[in-house]
C-alpha positions in Angstrom: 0.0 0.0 0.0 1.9 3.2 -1.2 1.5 6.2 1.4 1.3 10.0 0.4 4.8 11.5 1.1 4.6 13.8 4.2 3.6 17.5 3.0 7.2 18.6 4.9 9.3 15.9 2.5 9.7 18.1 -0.2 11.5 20.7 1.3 14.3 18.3 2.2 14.8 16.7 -1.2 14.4 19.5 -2.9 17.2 20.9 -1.0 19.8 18.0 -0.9 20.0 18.0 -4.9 22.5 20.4 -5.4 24.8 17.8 -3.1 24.4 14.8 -5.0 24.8 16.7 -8.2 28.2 17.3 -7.2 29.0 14.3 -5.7 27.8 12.5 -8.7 30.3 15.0 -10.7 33.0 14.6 -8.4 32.3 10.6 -8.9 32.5 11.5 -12.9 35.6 13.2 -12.7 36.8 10.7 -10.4 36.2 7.6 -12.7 38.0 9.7 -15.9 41.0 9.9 -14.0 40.8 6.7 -13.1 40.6 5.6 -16.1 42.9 7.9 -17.3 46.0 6.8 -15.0 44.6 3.2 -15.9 45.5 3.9 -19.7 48.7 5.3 -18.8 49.2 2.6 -16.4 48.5 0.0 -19.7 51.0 2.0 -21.4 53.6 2.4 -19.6 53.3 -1.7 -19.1 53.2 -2.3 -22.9 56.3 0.3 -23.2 58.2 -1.9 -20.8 56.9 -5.3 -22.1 58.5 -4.0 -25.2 61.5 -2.7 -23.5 62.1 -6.1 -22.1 61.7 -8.1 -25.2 63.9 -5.9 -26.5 66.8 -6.3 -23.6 66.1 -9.9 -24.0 66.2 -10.1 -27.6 69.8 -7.9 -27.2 71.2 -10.0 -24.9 70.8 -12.8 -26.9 72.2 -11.0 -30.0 75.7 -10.4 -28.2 79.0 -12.0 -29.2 79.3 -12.7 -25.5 77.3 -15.0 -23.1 76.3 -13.1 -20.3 75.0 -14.4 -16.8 73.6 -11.8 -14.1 74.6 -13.3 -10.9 72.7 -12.0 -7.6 74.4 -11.0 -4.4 73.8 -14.0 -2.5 75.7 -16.1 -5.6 72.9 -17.2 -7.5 72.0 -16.6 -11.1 68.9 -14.4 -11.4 69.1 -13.8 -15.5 71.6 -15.1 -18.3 71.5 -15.1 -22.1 70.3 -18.1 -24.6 73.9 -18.9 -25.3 75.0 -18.4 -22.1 72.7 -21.1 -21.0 73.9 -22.9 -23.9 77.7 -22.8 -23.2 77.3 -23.3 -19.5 74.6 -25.4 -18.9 73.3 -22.8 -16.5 69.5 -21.9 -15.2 68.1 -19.4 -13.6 68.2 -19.9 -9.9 71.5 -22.0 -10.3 74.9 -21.4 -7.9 77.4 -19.5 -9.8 79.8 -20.8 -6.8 79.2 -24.9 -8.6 80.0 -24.1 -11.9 83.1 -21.5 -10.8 84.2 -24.7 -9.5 83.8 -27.0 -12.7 86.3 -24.0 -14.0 90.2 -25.1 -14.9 92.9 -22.2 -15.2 94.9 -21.5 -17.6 98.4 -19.7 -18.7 96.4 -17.2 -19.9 94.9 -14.2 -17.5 90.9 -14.6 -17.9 91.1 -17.5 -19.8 89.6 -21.2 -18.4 88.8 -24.6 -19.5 85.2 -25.8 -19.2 85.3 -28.9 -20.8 86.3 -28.7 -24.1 85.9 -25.3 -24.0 88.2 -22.7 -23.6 86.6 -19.4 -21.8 87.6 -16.3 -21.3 85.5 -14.5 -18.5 85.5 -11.0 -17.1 83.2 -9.7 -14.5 81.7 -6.4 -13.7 79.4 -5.3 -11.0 76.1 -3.2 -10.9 75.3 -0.8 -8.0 73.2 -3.1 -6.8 76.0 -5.2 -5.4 75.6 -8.1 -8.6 77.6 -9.6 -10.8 77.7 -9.6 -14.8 79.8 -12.1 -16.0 80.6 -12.0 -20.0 82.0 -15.3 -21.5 83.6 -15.7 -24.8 84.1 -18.8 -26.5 88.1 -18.4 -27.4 88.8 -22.0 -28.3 89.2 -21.1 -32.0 91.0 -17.9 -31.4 93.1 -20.5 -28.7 93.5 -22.6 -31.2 94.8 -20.1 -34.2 97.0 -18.5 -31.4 98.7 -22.0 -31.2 99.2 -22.6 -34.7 100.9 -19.1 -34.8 102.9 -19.7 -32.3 103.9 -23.0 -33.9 104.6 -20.8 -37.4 106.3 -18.3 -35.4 108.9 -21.4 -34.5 109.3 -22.8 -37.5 110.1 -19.2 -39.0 112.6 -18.7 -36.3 114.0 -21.7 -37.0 114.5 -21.2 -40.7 115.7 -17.8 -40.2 118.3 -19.6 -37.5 119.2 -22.3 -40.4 119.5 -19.6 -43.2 121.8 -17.7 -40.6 124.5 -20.2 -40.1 123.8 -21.3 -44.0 125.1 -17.9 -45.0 127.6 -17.5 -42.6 129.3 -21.2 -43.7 129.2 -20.5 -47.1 131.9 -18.0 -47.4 134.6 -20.1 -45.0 133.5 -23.6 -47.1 134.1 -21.8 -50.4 137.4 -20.9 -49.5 137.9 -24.4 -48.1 136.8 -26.3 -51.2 138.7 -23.6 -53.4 142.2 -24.9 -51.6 141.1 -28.2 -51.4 140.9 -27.8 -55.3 144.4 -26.4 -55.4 145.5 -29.3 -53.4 144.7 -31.6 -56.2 146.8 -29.6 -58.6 150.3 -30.2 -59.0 152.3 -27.8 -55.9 155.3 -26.5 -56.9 156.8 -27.4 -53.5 155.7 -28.8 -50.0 156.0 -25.2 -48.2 153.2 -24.1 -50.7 151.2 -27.3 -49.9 151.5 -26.6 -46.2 150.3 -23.3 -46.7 147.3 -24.7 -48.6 146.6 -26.8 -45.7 147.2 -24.1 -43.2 144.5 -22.2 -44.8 141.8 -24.7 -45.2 143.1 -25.9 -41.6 142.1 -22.2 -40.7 138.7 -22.1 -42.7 137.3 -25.2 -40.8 137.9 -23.8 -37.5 135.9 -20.5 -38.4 133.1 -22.7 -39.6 133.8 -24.5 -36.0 133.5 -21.1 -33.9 130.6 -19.7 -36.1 128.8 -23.0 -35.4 129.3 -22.7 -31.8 129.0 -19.0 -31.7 125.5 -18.9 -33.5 124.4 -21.5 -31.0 125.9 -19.0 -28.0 123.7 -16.3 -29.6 120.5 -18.4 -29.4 121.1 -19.1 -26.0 121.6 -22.5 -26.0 125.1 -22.0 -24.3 126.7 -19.7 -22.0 127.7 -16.3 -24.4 131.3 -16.2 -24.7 133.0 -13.3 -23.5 135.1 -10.5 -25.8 138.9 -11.3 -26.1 141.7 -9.1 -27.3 142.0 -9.3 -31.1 145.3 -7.8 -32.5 144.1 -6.1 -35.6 147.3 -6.3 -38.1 146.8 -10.5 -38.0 143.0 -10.6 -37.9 142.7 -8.4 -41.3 145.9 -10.6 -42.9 144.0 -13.8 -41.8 140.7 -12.5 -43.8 142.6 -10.8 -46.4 144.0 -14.1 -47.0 141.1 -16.5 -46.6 139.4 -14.1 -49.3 142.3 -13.9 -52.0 141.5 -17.2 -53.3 138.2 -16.3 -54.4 139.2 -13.0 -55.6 141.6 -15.0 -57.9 139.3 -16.9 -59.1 136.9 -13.8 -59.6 139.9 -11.9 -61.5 139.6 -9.5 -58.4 142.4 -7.8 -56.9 142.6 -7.6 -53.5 144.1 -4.9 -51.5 144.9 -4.9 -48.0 145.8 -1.0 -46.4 147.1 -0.9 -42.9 148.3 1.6 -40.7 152.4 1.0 -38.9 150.5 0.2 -35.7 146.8 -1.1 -35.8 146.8 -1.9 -31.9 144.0 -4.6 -30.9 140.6 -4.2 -29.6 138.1 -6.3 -27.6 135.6 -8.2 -29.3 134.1 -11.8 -30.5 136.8 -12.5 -33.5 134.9 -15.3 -35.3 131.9 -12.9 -35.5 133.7 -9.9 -36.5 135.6 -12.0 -39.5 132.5 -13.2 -40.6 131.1 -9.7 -40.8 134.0 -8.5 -42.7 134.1 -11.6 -44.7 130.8 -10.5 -45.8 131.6 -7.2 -46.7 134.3 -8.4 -48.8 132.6 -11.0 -50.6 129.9 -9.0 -51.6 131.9 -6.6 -52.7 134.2 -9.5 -55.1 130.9 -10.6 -56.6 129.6 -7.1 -57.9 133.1 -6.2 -59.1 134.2 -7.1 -62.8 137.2 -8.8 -63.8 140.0 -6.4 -63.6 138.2 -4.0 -60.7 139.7 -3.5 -57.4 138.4 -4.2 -53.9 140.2 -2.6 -51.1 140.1 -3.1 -47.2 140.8 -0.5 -45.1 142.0 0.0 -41.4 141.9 3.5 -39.4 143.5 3.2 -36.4 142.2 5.9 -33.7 142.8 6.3 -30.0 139.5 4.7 -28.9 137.7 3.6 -32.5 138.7 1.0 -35.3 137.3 2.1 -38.7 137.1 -1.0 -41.0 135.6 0.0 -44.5 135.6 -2.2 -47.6 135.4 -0.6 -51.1 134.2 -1.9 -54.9 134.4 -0.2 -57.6 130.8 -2.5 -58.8 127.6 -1.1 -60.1 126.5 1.0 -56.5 123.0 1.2 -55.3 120.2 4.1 -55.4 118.3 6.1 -52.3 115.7 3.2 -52.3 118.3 0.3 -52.0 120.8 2.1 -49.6 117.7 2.7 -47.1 117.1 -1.1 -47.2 120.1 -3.1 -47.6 121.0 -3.8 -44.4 117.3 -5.4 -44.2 117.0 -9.3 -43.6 116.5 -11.1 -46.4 116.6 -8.2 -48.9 119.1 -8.7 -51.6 120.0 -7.6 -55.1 122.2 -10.3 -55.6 121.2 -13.2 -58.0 121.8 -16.1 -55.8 121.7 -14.2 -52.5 120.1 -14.8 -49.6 119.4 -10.9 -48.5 120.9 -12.2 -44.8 124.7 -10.9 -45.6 124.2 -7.3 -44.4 121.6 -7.8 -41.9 124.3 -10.0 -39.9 127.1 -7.3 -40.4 124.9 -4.8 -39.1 123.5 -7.3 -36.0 127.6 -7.7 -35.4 128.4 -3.9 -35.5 125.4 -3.1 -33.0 126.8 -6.1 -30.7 130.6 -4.4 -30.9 128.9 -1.3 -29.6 129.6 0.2 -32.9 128.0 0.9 -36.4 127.8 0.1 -40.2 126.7 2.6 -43.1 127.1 2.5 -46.5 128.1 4.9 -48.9 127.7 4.5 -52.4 125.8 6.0 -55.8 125.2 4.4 -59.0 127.8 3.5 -60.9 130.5 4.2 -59.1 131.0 1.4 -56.2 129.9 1.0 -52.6 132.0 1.9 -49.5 130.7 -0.4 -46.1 132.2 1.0 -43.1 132.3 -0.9 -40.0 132.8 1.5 -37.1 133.9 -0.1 -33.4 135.1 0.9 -30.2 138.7 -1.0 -28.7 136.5 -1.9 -26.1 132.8 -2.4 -26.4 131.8 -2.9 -22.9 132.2 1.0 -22.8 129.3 1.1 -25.7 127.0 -0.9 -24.0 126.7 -3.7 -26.7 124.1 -5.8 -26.9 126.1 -8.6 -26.5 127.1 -12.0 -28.2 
């Protein structure tokens, strides 16, 4: 049964309307912001879904594997091929597989396995770990075989070393030894012969034990007195039988009194020897070579000049290059060892020379090379 509202109700709702009107606006406005922050909200969750993805996706794009590691040791996120190379999970103890780890030679670089690993490790402010791991084995491996090259170059270079530095001495050797099978006008020219291939094999001798001193395999000999006069005879002679044969003269100039110096002999001969020789090979049948000797207080100048074909700017800055030659036959190691023998006396060779008219090779020593601070035999 429905009741006639009271004659005073009117009043009342009449004048409670303008309060709901406003709480139903405030209400309104309230829901739009709502809804409002609630698509911002959406958003900014899709902006960061996306953000994520895209970490994720980078992470897994990197050359490196990389493995977050929390504070308390255990891994909170890693990339696909970090979990691929390690074997990892998410939750796993860094601490275990640390311990599966072997050590190499090389700083930052382990054995997992078969796997060679080089790891280096960062932290975030958050006290974690980052851990980056790259799969070196190949690079290991490449490293090795260069290495390996880098021997077998050594060794060749140590082989065409004492090659070159034999040849000269064993030319002059067979060259007597030839001789020797010719009729000798008497027996003091035979033992002269003899003498002087006697003399030949004992320089091949000390340069066979001297390169071997030089690669260390053998206590470096220390220098010696050489008197000069009898050490440029002995070279001027052991070099005037190819000279002969070349149609060469050779000519020997000496000071009255040459003194003596301190140095390695069988080295220095050799480097001389060289100097000489080249200089007989680019000279023409009927040319002059000359050695020379300057005797000064503290230096010994020792130059050797040909009257050959000389060389231009471009060959002058490189002949004393290894293994860089103009010589048919040579093998470019001549001048390279004259030059490593100068820089050992403490002293220096330089060449002097233009086209077509000869070559001067000056060998310039101190008497005593411990007071040059050689690099030493």
């Amino acid at each position: 049964m429905n009741l006639p509202a009271p004659a005073d109700a009117a009043p009342e709702d009449e004048s409670a309307a303008p309060a709901l009107r406003a709480l139903r606006a405030a209400l309104d406005e309230a829901r739009a912001e709502l809804a409002d922050a609630d698509q911002r909200l959406n958003r900014e969750l899709r902006e960061r879904t996306a953000l994520a993805a895209r970490l994720a996706l980078l992470l897994d794009s990197l050359p490196s594997a990389l493995v977050l590691v929390s504070p308390a040791g255990l891994v909170c996120q890693l990339s696909q091929s970090a979990a691929e190379t390690t074997g990892l999970v998410a939750g796993a103890s860094w601490d275990s597989f640390a311990s599966r780890l072997t050590p190499t030679a090389v700083a930052e670089e382990v054995l997992f396995g078969d796997i060679r690993l080089r790891i280096l490790r960062s932290a975030t402010p958050a006290g974690e770990s980052i851990y980056s791991l790259v799969n070196v084995t190949r690079v290991a491996a490449e490293r090795a075989q260069l290495e390996r090259e880098r021997q077998l170059i050594g060794l060749g270079q140590f082989a065409a070393h004492l090659a070159h530095q034999l040849r000269t001495p064993l030319a002059a050797a067979v060259l007597y030894t030839g001789l020797l099978q010719r009729p000798v006008a008497d027996e003091a020219q035979r033992a002269e012969y003899l003498a002087l291939i006697a003399d030949r094999l004992r320089h091949m001798q000390d340069t066979i034990d001297l390169t071997f001193d030089h690669f260390g395999t053998q206590p470096a000999s220390p220098a010696s007195p050489i008197a000069l006069a009898p050490f440029m005879n002995s070279v001027h002679a052991a070099m005037s039988g190819l000279a002969a044969r070349l149609g060469v003269r050779l000519r020997l100039q000496l000071p009255a009194d040459c003194g003596q110096m301190l140095g390695w002999r069988t080295a220095l001969e050799g480097a001389l020897a060289n100097l000489v020789d080249n200089a007989l090979h680019y000279s023409r049948a009927g040319d002059e070579v000359v050695m020379d000797l300057q005797s000064q207080a503290e230096r010994v100048v020792l130059s050797v000049t040909d009257r050959g074909p000389g060389m231009d700017a471009d060959t002058r800055a490189r002949v004393f290059e290894p293994f860089f030659t103009r010589r048919q036959g040579g093998t470019g190691l001549g001048l390279s060892i004259v030059r490593g023998v100068a820089e050992r006396h403490g002293g220096t060779v330089v060449v002097d020379s233009t086209p077509g008219q000869g070559a001067t090779f000056t060998l310039d020593l101190p008497r005593d090379p411990r007071l040059a601070s050689p690099k030493g035999l």
